[in-house]
mmCIF file of the N, C-alpha and C atoms, coordinates in Angstrom:
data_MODEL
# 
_entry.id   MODEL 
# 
loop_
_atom_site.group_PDB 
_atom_site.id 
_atom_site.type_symbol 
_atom_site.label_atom_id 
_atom_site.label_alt_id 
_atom_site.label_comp_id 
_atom_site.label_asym_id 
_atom_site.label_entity_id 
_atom_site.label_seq_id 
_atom_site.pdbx_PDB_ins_code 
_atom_site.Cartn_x 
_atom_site.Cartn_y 
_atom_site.Cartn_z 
_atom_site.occupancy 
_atom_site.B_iso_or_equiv 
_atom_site.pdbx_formal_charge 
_atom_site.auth_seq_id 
_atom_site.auth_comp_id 
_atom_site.auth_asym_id 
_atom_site.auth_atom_id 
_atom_site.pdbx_PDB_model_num 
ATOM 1   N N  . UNK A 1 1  ? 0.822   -1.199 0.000   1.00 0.00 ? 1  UNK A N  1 
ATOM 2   C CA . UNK A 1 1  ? 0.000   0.000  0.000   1.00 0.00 ? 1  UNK A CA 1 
ATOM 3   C C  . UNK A 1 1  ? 0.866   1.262  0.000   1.00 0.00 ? 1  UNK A C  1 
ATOM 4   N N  . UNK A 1 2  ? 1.740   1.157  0.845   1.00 0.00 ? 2  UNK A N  1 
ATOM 5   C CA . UNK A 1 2  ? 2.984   2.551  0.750   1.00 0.00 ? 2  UNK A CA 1 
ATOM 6   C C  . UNK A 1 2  ? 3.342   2.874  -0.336  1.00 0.00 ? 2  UNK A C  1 
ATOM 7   N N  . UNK A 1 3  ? 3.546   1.771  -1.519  1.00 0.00 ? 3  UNK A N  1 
ATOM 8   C CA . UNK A 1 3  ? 4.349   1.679  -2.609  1.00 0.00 ? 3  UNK A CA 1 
ATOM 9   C C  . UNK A 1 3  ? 3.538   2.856  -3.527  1.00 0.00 ? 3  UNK A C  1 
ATOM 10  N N  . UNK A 1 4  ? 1.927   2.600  -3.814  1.00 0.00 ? 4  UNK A N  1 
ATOM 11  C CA . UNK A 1 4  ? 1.393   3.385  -3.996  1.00 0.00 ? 4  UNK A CA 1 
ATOM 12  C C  . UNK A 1 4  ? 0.536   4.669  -3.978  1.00 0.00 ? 4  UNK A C  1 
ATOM 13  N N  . UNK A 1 5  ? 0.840   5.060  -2.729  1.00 0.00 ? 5  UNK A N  1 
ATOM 14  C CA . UNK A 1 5  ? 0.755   6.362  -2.287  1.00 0.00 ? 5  UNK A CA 1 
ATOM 15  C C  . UNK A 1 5  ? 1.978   7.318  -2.478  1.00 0.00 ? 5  UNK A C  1 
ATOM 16  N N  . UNK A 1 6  ? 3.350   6.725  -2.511  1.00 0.00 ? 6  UNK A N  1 
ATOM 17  C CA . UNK A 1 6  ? 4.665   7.467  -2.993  1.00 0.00 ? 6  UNK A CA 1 
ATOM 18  C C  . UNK A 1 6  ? 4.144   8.238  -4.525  1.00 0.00 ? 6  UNK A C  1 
ATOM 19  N N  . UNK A 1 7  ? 4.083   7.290  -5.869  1.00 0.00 ? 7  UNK A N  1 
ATOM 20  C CA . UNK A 1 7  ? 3.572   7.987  -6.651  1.00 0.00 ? 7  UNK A CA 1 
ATOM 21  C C  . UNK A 1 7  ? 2.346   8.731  -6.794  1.00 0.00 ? 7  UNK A C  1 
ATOM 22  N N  . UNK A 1 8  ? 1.303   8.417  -5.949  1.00 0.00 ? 8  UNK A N  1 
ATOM 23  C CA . UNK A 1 8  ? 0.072   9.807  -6.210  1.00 0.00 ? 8  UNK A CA 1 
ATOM 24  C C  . UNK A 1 8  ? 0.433   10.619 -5.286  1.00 0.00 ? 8  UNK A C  1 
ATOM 25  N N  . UNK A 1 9  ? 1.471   10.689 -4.165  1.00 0.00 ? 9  UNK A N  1 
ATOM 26  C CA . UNK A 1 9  ? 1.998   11.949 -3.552  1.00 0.00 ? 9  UNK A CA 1 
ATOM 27  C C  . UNK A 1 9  ? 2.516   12.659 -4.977  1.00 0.00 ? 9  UNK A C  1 
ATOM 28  N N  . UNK A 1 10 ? 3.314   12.176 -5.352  1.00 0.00 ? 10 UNK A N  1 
ATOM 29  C CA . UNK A 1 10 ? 4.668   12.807 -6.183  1.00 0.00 ? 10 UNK A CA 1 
ATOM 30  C C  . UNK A 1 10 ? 3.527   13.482 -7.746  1.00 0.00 ? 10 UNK A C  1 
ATOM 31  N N  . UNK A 1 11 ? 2.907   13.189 -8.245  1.00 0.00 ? 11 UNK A N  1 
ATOM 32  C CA . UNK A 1 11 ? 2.072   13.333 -8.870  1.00 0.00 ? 11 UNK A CA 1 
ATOM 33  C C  . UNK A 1 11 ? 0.785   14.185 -8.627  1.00 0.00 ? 11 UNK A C  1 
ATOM 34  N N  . UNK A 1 12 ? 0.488   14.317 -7.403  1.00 0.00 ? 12 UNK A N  1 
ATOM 35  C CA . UNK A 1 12 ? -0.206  15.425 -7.197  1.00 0.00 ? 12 UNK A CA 1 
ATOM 36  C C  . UNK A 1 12 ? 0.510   16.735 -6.844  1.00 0.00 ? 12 UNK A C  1 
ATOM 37  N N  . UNK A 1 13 ? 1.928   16.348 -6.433  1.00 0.00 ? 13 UNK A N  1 
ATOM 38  C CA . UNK A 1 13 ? 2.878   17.580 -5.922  1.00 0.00 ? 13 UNK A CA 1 
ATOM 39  C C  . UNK A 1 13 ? 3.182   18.367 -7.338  1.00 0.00 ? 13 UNK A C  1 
ATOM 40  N N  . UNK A 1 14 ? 3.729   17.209 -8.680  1.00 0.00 ? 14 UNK A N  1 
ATOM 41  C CA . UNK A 1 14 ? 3.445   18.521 -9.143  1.00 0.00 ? 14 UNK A CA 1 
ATOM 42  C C  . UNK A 1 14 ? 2.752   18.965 -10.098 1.00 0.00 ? 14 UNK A C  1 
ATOM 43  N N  . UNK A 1 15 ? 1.648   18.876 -10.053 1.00 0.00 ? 15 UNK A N  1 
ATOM 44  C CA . UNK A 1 15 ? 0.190   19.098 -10.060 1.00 0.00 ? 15 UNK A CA 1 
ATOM 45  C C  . UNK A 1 15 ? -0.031  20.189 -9.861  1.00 0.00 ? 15 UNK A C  1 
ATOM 46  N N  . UNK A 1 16 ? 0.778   20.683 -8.453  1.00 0.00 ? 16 UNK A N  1 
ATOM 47  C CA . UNK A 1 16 ? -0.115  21.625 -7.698  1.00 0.00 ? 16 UNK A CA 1 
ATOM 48  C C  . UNK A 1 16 ? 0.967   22.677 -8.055  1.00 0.00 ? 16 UNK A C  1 
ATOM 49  N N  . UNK A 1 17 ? 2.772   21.915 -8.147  1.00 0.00 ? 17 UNK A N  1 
ATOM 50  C CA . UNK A 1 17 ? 3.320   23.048 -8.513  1.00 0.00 ? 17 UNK A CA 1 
ATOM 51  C C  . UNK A 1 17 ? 3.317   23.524 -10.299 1.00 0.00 ? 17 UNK A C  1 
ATOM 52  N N  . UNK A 1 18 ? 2.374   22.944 -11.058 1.00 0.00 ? 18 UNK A N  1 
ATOM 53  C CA . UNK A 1 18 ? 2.371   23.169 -12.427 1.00 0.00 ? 18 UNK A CA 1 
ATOM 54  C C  . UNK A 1 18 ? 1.267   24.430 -12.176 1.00 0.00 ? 18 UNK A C  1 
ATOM 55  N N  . UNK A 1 19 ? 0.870   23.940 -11.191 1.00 0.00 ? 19 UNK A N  1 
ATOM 56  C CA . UNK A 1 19 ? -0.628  25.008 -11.070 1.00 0.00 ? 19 UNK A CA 1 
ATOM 57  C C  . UNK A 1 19 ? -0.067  26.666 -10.762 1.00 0.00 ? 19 UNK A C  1 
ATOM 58  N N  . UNK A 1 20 ? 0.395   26.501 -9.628  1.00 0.00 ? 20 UNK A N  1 
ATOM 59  C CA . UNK A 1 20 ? 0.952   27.698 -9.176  1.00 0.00 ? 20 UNK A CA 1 
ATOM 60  C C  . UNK A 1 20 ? 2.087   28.196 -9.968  1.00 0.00 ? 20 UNK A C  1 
ATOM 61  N N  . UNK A 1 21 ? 2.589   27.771 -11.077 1.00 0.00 ? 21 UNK A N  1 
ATOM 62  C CA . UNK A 1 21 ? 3.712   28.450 -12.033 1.00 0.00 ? 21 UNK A CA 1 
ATOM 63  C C  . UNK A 1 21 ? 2.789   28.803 -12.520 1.00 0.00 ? 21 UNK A C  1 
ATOM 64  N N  . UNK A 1 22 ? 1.332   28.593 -13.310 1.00 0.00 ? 22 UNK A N  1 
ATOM 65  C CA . UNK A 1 22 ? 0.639   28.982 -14.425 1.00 0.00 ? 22 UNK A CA 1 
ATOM 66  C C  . UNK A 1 22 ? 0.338   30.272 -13.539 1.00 0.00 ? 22 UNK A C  1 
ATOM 67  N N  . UNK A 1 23 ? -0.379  30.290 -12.757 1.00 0.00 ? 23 UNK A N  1 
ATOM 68  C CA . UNK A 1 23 ? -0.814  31.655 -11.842 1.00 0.00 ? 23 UNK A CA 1 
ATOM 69  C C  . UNK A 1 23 ? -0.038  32.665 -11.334 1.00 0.00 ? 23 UNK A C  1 
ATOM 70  N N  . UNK A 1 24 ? 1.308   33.107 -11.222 1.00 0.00 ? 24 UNK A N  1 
ATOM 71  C CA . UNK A 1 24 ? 2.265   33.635 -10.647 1.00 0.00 ? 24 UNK A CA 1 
ATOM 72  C C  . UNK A 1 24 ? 2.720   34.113 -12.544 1.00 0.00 ? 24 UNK A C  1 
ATOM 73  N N  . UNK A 1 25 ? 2.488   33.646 -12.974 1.00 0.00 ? 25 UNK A N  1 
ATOM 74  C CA . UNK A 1 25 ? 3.070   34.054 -14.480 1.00 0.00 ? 25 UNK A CA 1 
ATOM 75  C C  . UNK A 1 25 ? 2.360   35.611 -14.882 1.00 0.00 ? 25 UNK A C  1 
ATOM 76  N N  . UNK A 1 26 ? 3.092   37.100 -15.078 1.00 0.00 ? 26 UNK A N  1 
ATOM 77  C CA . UNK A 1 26 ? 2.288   38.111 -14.935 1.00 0.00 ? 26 UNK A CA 1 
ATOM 78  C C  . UNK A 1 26 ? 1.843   38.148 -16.943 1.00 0.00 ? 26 UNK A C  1 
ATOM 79  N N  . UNK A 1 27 ? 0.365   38.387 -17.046 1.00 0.00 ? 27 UNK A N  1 
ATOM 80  C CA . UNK A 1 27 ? -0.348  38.449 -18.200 1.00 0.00 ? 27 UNK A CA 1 
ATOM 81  C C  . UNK A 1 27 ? 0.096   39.478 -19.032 1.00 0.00 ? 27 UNK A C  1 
ATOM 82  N N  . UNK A 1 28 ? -0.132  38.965 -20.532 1.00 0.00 ? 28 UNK A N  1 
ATOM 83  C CA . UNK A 1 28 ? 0.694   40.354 -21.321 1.00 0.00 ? 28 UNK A CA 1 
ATOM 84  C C  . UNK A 1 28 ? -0.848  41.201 -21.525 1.00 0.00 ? 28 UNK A C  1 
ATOM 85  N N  . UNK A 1 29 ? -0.536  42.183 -22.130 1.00 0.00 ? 29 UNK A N  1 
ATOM 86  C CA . UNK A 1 29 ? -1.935  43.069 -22.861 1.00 0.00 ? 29 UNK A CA 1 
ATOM 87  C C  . UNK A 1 29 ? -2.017  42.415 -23.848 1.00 0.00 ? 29 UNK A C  1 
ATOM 88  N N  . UNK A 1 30 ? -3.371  42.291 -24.301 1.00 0.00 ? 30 UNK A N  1 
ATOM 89  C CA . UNK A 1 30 ? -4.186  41.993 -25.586 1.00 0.00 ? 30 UNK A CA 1 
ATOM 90  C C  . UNK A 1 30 ? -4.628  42.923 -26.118 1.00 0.00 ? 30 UNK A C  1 
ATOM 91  N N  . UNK A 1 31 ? -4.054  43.839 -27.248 1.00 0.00 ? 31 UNK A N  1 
ATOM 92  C CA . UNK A 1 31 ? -4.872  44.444 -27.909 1.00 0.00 ? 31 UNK A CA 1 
ATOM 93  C C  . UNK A 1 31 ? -6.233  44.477 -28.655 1.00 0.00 ? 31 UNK A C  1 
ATOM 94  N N  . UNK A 1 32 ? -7.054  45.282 -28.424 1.00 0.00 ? 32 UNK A N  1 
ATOM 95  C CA . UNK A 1 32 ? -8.053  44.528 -28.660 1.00 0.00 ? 32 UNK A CA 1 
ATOM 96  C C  . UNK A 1 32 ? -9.130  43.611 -28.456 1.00 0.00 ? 32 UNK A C  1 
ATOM 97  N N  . UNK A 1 33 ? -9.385  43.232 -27.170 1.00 0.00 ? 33 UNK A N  1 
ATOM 98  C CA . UNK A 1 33 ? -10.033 42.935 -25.944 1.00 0.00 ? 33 UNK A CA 1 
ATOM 99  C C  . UNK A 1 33 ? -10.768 43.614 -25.265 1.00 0.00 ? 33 UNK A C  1 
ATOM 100 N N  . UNK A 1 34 ? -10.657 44.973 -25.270 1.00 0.00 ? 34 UNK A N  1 
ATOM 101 C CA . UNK A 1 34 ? -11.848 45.940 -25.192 1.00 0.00 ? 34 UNK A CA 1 
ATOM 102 C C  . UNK A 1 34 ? -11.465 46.310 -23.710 1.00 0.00 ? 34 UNK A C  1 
ATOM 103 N N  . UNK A 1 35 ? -10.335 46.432 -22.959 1.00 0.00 ? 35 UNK A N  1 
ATOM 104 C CA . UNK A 1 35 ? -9.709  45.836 -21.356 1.00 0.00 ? 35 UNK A CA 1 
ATOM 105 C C  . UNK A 1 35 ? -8.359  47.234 -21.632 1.00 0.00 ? 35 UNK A C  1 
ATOM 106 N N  . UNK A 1 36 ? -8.662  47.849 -21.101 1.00 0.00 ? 36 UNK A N  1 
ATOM 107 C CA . UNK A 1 36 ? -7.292  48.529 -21.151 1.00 0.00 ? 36 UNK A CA 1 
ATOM 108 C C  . UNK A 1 36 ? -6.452  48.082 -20.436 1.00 0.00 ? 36 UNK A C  1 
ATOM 109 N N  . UNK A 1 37 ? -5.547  47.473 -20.395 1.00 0.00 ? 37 UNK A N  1 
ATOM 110 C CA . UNK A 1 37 ? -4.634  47.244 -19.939 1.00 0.00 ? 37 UNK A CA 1 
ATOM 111 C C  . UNK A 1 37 ? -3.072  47.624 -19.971 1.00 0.00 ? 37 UNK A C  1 
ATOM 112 N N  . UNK A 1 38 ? -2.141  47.557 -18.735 1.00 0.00 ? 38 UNK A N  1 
ATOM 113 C CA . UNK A 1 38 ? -0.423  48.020 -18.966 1.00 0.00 ? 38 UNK A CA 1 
ATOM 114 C C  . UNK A 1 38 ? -0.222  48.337 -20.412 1.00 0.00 ? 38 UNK A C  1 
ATOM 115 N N  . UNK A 1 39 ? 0.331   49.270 -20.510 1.00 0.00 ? 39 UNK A N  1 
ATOM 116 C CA . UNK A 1 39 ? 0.873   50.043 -21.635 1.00 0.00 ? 39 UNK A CA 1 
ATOM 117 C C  . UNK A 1 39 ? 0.189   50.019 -23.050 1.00 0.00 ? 39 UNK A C  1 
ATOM 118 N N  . UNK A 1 40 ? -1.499  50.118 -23.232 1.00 0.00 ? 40 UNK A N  1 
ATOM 119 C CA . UNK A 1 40 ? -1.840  50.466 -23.840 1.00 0.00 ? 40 UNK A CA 1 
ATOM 120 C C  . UNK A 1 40 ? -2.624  51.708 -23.439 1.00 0.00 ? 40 UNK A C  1 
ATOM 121 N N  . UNK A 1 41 ? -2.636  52.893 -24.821 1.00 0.00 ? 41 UNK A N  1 
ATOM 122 C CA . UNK A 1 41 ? -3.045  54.128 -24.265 1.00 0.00 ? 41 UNK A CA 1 
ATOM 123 C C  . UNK A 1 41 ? -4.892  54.156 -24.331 1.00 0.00 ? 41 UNK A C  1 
ATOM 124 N N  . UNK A 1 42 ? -5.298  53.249 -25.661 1.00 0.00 ? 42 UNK A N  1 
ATOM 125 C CA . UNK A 1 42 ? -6.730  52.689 -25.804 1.00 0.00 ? 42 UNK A CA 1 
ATOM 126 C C  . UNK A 1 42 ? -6.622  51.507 -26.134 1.00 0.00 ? 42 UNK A C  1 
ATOM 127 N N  . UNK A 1 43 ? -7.878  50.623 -26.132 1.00 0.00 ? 43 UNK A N  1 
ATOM 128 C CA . UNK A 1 43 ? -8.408  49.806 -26.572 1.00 0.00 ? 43 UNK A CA 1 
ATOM 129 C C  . UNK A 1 43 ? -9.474  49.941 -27.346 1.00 0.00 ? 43 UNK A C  1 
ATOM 130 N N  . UNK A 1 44 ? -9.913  49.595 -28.850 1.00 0.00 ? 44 UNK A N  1 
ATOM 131 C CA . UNK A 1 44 ? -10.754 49.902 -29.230 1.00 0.00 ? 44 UNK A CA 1 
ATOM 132 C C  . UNK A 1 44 ? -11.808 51.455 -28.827 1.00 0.00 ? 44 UNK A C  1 
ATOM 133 N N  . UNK A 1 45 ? -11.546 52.046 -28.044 1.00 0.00 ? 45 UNK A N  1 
ATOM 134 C CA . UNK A 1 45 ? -12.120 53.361 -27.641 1.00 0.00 ? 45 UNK A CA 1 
ATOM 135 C C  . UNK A 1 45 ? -10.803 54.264 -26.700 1.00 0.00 ? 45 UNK A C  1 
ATOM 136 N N  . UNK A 1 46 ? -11.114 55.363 -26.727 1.00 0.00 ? 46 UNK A N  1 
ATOM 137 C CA . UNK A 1 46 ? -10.553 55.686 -25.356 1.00 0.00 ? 46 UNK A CA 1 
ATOM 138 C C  . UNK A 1 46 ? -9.626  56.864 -25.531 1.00 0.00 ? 46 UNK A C  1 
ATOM 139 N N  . UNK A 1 47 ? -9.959  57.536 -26.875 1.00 0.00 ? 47 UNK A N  1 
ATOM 140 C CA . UNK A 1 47 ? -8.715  58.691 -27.175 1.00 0.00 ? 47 UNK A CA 1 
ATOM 141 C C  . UNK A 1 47 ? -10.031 59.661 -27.603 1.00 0.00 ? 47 UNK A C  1 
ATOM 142 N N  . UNK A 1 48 ? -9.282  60.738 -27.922 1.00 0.00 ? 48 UNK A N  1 
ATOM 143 C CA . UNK A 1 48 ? -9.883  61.835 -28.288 1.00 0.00 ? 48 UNK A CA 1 
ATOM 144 C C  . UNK A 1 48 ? -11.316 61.777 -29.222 1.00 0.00 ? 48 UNK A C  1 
ATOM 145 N N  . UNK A 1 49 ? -11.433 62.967 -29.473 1.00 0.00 ? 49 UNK A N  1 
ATOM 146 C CA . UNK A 1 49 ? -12.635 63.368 -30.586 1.00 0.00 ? 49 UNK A CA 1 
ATOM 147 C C  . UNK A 1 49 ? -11.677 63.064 -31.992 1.00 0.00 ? 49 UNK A C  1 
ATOM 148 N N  . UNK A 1 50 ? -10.186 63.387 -31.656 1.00 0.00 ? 50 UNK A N  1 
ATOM 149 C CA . UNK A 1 50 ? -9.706  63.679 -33.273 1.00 0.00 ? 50 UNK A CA 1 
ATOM 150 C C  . UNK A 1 50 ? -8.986  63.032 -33.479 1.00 0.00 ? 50 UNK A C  1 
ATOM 151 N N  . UNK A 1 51 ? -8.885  61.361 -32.604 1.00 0.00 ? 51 UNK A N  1 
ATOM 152 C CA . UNK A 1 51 ? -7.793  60.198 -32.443 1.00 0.00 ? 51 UNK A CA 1 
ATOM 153 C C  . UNK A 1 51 ? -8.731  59.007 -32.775 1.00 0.00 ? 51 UNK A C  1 
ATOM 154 N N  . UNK A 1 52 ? -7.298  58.095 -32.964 1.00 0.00 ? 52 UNK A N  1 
ATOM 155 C CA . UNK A 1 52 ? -7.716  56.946 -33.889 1.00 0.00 ? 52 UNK A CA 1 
ATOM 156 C C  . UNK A 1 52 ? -7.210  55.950 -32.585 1.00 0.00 ? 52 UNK A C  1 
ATOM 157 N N  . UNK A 1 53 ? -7.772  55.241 -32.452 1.00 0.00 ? 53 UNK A N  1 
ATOM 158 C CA . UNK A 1 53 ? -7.012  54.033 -31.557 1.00 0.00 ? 53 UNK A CA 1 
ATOM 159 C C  . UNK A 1 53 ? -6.413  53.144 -32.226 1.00 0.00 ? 53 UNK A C  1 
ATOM 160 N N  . UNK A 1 54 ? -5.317  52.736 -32.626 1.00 0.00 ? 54 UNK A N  1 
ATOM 161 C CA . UNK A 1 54 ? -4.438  51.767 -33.548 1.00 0.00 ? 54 UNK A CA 1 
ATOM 162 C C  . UNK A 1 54 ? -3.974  50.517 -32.939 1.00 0.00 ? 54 UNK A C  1 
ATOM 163 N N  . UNK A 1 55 ? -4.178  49.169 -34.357 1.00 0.00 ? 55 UNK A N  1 
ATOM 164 C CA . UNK A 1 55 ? -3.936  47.887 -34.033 1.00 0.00 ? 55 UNK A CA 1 
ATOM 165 C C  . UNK A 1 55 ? -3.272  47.632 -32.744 1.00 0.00 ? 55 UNK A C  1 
ATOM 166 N N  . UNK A 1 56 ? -1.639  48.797 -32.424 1.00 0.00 ? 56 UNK A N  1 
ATOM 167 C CA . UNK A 1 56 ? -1.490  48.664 -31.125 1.00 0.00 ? 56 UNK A CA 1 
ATOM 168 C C  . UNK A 1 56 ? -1.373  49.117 -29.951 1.00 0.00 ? 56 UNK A C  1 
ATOM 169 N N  . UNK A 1 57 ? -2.895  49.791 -29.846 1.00 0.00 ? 57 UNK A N  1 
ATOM 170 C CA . UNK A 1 57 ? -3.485  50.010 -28.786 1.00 0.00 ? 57 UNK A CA 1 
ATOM 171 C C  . UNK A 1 57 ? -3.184  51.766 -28.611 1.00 0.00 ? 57 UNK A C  1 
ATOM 172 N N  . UNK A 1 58 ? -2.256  52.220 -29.569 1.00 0.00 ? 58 UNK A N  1 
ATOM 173 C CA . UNK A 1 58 ? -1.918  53.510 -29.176 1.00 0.00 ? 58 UNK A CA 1 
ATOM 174 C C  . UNK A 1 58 ? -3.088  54.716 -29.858 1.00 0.00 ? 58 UNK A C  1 
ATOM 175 N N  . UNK A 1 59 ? -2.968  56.049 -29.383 1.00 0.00 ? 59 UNK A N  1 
ATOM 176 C CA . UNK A 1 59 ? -3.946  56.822 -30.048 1.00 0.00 ? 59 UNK A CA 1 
ATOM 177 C C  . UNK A 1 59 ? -3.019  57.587 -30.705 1.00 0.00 ? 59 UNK A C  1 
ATOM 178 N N  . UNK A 1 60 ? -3.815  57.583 -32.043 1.00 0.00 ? 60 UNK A N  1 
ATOM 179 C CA . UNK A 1 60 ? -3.059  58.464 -33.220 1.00 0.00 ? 60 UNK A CA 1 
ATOM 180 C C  . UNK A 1 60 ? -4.049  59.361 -33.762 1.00 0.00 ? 60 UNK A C  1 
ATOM 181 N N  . UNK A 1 61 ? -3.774  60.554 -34.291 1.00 0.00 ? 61 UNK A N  1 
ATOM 182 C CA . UNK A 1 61 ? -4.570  61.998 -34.617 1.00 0.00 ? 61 UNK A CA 1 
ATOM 183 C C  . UNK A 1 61 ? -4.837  61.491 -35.873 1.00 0.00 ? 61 UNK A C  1 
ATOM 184 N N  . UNK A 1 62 ? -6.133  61.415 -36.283 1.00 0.00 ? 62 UNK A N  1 
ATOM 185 C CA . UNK A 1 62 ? -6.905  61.281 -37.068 1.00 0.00 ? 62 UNK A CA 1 
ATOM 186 C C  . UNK A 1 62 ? -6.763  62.475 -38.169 1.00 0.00 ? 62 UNK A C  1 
ATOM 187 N N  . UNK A 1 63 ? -6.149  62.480 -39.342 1.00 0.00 ? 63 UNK A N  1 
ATOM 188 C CA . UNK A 1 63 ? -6.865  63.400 -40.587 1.00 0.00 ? 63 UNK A CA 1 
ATOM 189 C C  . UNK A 1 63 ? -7.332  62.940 -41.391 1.00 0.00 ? 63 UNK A C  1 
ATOM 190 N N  . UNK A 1 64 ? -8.761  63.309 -41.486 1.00 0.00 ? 64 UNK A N  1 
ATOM 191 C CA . UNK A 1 64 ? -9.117  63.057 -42.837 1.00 0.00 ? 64 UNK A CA 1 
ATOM 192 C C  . UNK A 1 64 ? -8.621  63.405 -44.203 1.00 0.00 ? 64 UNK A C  1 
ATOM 193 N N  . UNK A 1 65 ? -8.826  62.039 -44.912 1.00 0.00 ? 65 UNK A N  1 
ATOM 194 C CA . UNK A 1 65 ? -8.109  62.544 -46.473 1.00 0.00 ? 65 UNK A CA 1 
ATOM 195 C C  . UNK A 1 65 ? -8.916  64.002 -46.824 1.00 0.00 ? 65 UNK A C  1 
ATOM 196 N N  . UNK A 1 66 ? -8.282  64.803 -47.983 1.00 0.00 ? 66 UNK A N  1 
ATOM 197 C CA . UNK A 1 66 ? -8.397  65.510 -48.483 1.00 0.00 ? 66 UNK A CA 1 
ATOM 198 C C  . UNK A 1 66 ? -9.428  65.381 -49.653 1.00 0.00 ? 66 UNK A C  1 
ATOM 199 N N  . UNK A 1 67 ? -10.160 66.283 -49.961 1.00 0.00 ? 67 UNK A N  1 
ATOM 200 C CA . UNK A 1 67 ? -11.549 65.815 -51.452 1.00 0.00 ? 67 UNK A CA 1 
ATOM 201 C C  . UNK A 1 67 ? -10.936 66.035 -52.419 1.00 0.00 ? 67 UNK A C  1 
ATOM 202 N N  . UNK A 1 68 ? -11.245 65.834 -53.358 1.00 0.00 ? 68 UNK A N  1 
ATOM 203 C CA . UNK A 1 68 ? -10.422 65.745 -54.865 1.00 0.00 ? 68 UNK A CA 1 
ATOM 204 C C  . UNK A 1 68 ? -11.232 67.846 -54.698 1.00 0.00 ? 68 UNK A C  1 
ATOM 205 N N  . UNK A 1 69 ? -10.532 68.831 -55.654 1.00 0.00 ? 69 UNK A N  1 
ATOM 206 C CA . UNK A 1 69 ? -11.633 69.708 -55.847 1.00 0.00 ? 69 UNK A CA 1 
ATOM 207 C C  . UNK A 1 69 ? -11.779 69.766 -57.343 1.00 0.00 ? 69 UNK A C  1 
# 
C-alpha cells in the first residue's frame, strides 16, 4: 500500500506546482479585448474626438483625407 501512495503523492505535488507556475506568471496586454490594460493608451475606444485608436493600442490623430476639388 505505501508503494502506492509514494507515486500519487509525487504526482499530485506537481500538479499543484504546475498550477501555481501557471498563476504567478504576470499576463501580457491583448490588444483589442476591449480591457485597457499596462501600456496600452486605448483599446478599441478611449482617445480623443480627433484620435484613432491603432492595431497597437496607441492613439493616433486622425486626418481626414483631403476631397479631390
Amino acid at each position: 500500500m505505501k508503494q502506492k501512495i509514494i507515486p500519487i503523492a509525487a504526482i499530485f505535488l506537481v500538479f499543484i506546482l504546475f498550477l501555481s507556475a501557471c498563476s504567478s506568471k504576470e499576463s501580457k496586454s491583448v490588444c483589442g479585448n476591449k480591457i485597457m490594460e499596462a501600456g496600452e493608451q486605448c483599446d478599441a475606444s478611449g482617445c480623443t474626438a480627433n484620435q484613432i485608436c491603432t492595431e497597437k493600442c496607441k492613439c493616433e490623430t486622425f486626418s481626414p483625407p483631403s476631397l479631390p476639388e
